[in-house]
N, CA, C and O atoms as a DFTB+ gen file, in Angstrom:
324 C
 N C O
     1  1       0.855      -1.163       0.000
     2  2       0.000       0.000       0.000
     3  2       0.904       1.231       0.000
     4  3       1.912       1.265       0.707
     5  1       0.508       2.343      -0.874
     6  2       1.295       3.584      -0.843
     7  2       0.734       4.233       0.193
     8  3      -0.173       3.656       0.793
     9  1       1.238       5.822       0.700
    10  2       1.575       6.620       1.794
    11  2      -0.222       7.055       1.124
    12  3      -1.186       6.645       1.769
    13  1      -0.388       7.680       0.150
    14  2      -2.072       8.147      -0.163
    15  2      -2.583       6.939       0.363
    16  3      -2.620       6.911       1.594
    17  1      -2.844       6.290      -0.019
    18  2      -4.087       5.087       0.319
    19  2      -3.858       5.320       1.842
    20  3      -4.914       5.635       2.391
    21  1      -2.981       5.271       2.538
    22  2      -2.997       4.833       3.789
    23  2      -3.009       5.924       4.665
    24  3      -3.039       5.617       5.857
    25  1      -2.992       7.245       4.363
    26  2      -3.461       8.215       4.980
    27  2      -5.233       8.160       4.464
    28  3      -6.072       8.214       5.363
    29  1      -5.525       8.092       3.544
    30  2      -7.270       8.144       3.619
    31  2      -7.675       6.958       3.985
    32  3      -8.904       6.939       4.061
    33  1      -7.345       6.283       4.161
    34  2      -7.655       4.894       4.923
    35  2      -7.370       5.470       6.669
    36  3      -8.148       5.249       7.598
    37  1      -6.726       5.846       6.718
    38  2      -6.331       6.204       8.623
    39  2      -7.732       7.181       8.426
    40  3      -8.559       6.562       9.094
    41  1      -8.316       8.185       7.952
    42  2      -9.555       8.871       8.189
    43  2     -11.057       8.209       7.739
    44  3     -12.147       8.493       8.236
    45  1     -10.828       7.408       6.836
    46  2     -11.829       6.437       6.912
    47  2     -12.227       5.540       8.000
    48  3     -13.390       5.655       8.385
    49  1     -11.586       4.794       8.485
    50  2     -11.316       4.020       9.702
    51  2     -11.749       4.512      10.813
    52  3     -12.604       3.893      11.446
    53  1     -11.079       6.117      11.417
    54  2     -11.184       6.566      11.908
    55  2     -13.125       6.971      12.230
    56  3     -13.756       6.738      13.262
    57  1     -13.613       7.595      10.983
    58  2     -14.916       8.176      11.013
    59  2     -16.248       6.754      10.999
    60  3     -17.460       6.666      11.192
    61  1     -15.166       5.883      10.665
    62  2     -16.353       4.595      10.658
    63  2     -16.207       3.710      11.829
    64  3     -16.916       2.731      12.063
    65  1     -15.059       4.214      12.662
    66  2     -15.014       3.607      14.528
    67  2     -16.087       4.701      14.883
    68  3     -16.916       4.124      15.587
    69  1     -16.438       5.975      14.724
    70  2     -17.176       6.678      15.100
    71  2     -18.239       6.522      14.900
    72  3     -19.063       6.865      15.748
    73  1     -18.512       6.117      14.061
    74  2     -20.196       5.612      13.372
    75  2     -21.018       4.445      13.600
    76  3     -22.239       4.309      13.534
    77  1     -19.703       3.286      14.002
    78  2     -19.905       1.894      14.416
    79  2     -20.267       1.863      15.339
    80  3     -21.250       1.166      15.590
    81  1     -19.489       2.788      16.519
    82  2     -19.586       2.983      17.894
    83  2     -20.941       3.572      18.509
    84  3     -21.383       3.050      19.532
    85  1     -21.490       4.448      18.022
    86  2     -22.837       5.150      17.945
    87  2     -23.539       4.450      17.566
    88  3     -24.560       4.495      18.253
    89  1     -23.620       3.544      16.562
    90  2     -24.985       2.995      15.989
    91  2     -25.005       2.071      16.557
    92  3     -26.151       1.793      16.910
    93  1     -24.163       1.275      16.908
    94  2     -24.081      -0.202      17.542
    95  2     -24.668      -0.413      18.876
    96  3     -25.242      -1.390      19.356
    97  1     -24.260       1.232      19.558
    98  2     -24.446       1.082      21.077
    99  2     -25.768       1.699      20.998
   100  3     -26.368       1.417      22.035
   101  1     -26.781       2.712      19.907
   102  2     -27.780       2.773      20.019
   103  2     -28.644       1.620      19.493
   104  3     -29.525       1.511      20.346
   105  1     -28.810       0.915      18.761
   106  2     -29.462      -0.269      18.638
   107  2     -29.087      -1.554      19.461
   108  3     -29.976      -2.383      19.657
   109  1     -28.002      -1.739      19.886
   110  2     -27.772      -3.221      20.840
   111  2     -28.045      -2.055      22.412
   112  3     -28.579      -2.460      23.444
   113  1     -27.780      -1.316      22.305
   114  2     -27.975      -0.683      24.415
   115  2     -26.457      -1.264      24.627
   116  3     -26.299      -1.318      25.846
   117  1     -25.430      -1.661      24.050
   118  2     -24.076      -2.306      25.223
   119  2     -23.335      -1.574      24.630
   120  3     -22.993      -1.880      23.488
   121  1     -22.770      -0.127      25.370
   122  2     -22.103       0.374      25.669
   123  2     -20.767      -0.044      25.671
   124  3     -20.031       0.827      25.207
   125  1     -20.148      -1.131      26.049
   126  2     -19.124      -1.697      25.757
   127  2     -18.569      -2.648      24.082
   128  3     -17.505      -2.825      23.490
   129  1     -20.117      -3.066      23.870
   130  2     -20.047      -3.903      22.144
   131  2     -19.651      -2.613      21.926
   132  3     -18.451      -2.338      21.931
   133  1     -20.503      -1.767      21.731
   134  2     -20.294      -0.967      20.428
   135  2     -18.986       0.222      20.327
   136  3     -18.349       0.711      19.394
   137  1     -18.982       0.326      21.319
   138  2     -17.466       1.663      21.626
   139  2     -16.276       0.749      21.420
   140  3     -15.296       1.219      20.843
   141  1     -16.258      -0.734      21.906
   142  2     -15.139      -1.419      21.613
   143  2     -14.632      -1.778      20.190
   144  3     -13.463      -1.895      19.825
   145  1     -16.080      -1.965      19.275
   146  2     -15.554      -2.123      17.759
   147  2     -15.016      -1.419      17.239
   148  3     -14.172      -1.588      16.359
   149  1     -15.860       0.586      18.212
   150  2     -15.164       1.220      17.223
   151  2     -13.487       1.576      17.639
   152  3     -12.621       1.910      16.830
   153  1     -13.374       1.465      18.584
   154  2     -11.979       1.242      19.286
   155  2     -11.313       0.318      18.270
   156  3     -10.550       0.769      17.415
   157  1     -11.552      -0.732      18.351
   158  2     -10.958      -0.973      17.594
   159  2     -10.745      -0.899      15.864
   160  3      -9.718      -1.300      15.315
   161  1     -11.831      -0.353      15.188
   162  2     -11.724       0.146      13.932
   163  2     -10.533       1.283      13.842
   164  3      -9.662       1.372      12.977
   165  1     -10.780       2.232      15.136
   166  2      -9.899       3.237      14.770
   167  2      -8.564       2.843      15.049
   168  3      -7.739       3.427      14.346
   169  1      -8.017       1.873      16.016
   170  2      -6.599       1.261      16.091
   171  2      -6.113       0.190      15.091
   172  3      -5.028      -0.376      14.952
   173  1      -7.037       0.127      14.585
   174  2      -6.870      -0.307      12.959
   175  2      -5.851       0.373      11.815
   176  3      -4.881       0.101      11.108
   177  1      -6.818       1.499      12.162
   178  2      -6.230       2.996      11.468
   179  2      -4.626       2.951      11.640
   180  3      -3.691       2.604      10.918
   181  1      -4.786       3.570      13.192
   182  2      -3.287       3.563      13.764
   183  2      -1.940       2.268      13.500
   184  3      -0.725       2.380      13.657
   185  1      -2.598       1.322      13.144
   186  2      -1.669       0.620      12.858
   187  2      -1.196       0.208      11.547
   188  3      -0.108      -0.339      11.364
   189  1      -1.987       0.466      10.698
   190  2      -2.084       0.694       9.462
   191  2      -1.092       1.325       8.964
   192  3      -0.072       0.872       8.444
   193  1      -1.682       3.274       9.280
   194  2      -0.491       3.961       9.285
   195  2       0.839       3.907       9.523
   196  3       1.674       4.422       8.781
   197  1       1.108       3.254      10.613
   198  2       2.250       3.294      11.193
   199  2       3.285       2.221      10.391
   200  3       4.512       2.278      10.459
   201  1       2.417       1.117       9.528
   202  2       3.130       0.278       8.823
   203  2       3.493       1.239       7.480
   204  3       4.594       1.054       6.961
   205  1       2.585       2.272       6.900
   206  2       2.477       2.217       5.580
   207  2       2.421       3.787       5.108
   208  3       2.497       4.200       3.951
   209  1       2.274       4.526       6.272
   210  2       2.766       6.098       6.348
   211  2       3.734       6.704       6.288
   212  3       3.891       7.621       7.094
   213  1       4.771       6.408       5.281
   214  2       5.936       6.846       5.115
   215  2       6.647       7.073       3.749
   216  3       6.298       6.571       2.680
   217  1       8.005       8.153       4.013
   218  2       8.770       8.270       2.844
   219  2       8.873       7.081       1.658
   220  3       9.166       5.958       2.071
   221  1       8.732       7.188       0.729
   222  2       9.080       5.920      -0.450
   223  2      10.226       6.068      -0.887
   224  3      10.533       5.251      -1.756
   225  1      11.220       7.033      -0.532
   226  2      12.495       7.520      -0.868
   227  2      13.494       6.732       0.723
   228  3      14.180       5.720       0.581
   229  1      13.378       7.305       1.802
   230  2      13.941       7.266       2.684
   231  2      13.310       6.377       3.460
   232  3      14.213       5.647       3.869
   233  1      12.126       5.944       3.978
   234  2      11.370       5.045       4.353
   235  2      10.724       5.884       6.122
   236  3       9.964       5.487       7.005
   237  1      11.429       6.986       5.941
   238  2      10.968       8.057       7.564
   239  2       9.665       7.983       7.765
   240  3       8.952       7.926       6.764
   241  1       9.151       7.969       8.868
   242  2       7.769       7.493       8.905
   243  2       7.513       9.225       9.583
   244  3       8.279       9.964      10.202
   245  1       6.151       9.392       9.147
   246  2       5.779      10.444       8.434
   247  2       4.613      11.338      10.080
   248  3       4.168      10.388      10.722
   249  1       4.202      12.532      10.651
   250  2       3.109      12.764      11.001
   251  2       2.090      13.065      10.580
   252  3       2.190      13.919       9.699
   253  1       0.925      12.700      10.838
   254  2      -0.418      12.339       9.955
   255  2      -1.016      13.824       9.848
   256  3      -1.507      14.339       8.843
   257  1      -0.834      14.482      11.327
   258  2      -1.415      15.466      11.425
   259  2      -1.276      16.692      10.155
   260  3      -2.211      17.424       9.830
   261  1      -0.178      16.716       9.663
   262  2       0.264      18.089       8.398
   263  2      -0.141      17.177       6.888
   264  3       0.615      17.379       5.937
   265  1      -1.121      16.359       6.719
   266  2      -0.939      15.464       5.920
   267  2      -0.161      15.298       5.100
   268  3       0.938      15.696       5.484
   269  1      -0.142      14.809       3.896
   270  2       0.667      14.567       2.982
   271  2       1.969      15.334       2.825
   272  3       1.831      16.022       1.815
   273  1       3.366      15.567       3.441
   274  2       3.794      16.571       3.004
   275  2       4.299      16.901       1.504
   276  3       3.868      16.060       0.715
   277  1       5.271      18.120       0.762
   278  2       5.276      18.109      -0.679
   279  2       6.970      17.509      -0.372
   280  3       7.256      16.748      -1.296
   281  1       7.658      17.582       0.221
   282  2       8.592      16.975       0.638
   283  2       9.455      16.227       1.738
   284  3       9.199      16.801       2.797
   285  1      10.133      15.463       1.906
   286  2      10.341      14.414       3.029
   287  2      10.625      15.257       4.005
   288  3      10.986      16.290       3.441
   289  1      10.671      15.419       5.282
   290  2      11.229      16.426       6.247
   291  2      12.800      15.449       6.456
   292  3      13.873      16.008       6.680
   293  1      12.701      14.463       6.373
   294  2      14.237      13.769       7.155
   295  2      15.638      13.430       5.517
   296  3      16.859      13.289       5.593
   297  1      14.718      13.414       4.253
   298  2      15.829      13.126       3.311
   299  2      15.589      14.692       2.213
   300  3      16.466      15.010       1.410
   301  1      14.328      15.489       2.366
   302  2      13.792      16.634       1.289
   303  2      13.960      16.438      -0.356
   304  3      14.226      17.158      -1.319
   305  1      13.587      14.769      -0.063
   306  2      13.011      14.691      -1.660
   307  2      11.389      14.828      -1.537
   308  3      10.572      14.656      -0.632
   309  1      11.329      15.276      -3.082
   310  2      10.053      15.901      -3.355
   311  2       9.012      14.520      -3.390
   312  3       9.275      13.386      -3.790
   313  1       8.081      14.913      -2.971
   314  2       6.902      13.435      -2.093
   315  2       6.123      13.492      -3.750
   316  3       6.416      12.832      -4.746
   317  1       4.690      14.894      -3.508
   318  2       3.968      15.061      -4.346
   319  2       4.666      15.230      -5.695
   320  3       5.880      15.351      -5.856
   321  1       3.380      15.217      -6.982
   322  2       4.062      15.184      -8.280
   323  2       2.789      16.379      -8.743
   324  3       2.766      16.845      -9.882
């Protein structure tokens, strides 16, 4: 998986632990089913990223928060095209 896929995959993940978590725990009532799936949907995310969020030049693993950058911060080859 490239560094794109796997940053919109970390916010996908993310918004569908949120959605899982809410709907699950309003139709089942268990508070624990449903917050736990989405717990774990979103550490899904996180681990995801952490495999697949990085330089393709240098291999520096990347912060999610500034997304995509246009160049590596640790080697400053150019990322985007």
């Amino acid at each position: 998986m490239d560094y794109r896929k796997s940053y919109i995959l970390l916010w996908v993940l993310f918004a569908a632990g949120i959605i899982a978590g809410g709907l699950l725990t309003a139709l089942t009532g268990n508070d624990v089913l449903g917050w736990g799936i989405g717990v774990l949907l979103m550490a899904a995310g996180i681990v995801q990223t952490l495999l697949f969020f990085h330089c393709p030049h240098c291999g520096a693993l990347w912060d999610t928060r500034g997304g995509i950058p246009d160049y590596c911060p640790k080697c400053g080859k150019k990322i985007k095209d």
